[in-house]
C-alpha positions as CSV (number, residue, x, y, z in Angstrom):
1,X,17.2,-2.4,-5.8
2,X,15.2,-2.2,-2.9
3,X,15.9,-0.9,0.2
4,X,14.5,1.4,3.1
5,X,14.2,5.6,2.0
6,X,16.6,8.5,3.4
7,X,15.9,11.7,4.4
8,X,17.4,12.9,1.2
9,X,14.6,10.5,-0.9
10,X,11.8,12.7,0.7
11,X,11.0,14.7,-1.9
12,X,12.0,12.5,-4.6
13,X,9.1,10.1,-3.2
14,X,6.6,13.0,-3.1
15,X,6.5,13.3,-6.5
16,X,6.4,9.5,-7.1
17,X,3.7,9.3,-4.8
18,X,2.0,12.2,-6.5
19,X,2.6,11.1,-10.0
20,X,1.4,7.0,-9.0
21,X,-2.2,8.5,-7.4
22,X,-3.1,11.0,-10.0
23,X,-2.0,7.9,-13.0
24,X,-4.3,5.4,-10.8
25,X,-7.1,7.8,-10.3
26,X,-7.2,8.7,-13.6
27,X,-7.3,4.6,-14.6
28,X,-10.3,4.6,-12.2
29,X,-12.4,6.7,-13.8
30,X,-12.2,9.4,-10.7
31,X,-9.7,12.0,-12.0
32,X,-12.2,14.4,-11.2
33,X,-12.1,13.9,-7.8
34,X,-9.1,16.6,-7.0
35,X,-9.8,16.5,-3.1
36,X,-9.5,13.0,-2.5
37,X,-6.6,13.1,-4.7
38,X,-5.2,15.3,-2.6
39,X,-6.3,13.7,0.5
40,X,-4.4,10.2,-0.5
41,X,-1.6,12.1,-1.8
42,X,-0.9,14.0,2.0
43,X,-1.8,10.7,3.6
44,X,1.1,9.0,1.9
45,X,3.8,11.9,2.2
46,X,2.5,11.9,6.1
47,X,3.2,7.9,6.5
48,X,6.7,8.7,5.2
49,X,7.4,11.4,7.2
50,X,6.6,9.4,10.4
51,X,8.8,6.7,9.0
52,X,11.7,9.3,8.7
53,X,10.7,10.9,12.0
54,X,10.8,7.4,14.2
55,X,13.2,5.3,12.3
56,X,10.8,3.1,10.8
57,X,9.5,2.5,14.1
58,X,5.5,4.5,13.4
59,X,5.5,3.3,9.9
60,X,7.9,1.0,7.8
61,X,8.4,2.2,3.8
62,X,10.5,0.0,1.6
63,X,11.3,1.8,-1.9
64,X,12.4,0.2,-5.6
65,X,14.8,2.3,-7.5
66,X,16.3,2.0,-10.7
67,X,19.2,3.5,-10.6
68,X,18.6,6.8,-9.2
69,X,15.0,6.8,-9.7
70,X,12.6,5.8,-7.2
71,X,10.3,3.3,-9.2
72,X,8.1,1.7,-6.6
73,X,7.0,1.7,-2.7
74,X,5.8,-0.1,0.0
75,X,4.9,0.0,4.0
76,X,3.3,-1.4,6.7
77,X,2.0,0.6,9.8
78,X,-0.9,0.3,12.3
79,X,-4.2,-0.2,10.5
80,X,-6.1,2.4,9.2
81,X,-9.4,3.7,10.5
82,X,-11.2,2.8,7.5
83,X,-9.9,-0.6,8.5
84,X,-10.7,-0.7,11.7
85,X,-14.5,1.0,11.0
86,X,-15.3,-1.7,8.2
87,X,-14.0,-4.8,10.4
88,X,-15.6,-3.3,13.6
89,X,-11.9,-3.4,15.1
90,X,-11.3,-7.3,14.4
91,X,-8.1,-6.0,13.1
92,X,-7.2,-3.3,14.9
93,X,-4.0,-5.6,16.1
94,X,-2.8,-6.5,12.9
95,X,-0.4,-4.1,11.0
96,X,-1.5,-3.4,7.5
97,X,0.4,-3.6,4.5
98,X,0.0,-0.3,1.7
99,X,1.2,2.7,-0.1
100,X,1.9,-0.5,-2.7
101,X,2.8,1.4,-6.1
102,X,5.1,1.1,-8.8
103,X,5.3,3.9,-11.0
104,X,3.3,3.9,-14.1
105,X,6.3,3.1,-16.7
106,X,7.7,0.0,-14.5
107,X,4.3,-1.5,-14.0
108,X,4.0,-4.9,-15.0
109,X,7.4,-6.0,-15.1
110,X,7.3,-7.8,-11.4
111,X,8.6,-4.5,-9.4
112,X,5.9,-4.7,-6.8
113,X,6.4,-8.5,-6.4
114,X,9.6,-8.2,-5.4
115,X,8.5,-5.7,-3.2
116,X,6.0,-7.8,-1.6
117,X,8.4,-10.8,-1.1
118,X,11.0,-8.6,0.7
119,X,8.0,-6.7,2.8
120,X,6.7,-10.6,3.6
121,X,10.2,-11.6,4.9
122,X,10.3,-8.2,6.9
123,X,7.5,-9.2,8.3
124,X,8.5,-12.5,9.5
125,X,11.5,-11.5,10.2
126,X,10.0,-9.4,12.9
127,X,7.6,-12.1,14.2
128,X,4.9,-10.7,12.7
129,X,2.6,-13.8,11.7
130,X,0.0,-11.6,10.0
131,X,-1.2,-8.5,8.5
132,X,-4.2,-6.6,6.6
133,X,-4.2,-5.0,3.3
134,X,-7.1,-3.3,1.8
135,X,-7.8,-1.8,-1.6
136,X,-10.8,0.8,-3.1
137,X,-9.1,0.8,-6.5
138,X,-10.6,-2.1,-9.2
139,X,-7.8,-2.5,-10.8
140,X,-5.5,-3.1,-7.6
141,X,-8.4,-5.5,-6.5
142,X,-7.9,-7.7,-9.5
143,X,-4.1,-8.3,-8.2
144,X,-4.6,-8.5,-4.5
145,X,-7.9,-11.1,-5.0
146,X,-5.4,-13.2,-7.7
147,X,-2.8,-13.4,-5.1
148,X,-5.2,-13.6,-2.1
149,X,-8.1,-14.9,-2.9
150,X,-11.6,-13.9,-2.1
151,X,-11.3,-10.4,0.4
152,X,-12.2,-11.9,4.1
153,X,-14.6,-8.5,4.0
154,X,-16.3,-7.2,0.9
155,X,-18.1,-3.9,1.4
156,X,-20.2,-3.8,-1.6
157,X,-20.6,-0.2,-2.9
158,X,-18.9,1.5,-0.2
159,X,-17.3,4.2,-2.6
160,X,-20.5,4.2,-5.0
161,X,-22.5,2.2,-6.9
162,X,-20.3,-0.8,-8.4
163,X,-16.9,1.0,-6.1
164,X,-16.8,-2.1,-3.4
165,X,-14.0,-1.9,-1.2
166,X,-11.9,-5.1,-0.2
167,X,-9.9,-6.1,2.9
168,X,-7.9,-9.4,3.0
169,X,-6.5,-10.9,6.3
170,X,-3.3,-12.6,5.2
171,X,-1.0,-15.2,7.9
172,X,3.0,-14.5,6.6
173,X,3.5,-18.5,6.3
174,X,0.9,-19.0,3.9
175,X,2.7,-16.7,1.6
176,X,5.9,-17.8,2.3
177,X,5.3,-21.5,2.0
């Protein structure tokens, strides 16, 4: 089921939030890295809580449960700064699309697809005709560039040597036609 988060699914979706970034930091190869861990982790939890705080109105979330237990998330807010920095504002009008995660038990079995779709029709439901996504994480690249195509901006070892960092410009239509 997927459907927008309640006050009561705060903490719930602090620990799915915690659990999903510590799982995909440790598939990266950068467990070690406990302070950007924890940076990403309060990002996240601070997106929500502006969600909560404005009604969806600051930032959007969309969560997956199964049953009682929040499996997945999604949301779409005002582009990030690492966004805006990296495209020299070109996209600084465009809402951008993250916090995409499914929890590491669910993966693979289509959760964050559906969670696109519904996000994509939320989207166009609201007139939006495009939005931004980016992605530092290898293995989230792989999905977004087989779904996407090639990034509109590749920064080439942005977070290292071999750690390039990917932002695709996507138009709702496409995707939905």
């Amino acid at each position: 089921m997927i459907r927008r988060p309640r006050e009561e699914d705060v903490i719930e979706l602090n620990k799915f939030f915690r659990i999903v970034i510590t799982d995909t930091f440790i598939k990266e190869g950068i467990g070690n890295m406990l302070d950007d861990m924890e940076q990403e982790i309060k990002a996240k939890e601070n997106y929500l809580r502006k969600d909560i705080a404005s009604g969806g109105k600051d930032r959007y979330f969309l969560i997956a449960s199964d049953g009682k237990k929040i499996i997945g998330s999604i949301e779409y807010g005002p582009a990030s700064e690492l966004i805006n920095h990296c495209t020299d504002n070109a996209l600084k009008d465009l809402l951008e699309v993250g916090t995409v995660f499914v929890h590491p038990d669910y993966q693979r079995q289509g959760i964050g697809n559906q969670m696109l779709a519904e996000m994509y029709l939320t989207l166009k439901n609201q007139g939006i005709e495009q939005f931004c996504l980016d992605s530092g994480y290898s293995s989230a690249q792989k999905i977004w560039q087989k779904k996407f195509g090639e990034p509109d901006y590749l920064l080439k070892d942005y977070w290292g040597d071999g750690a390039h960092h990917m932002i695709w410009k996507i138009k709702v239509n496409e995707i939905l036609s």
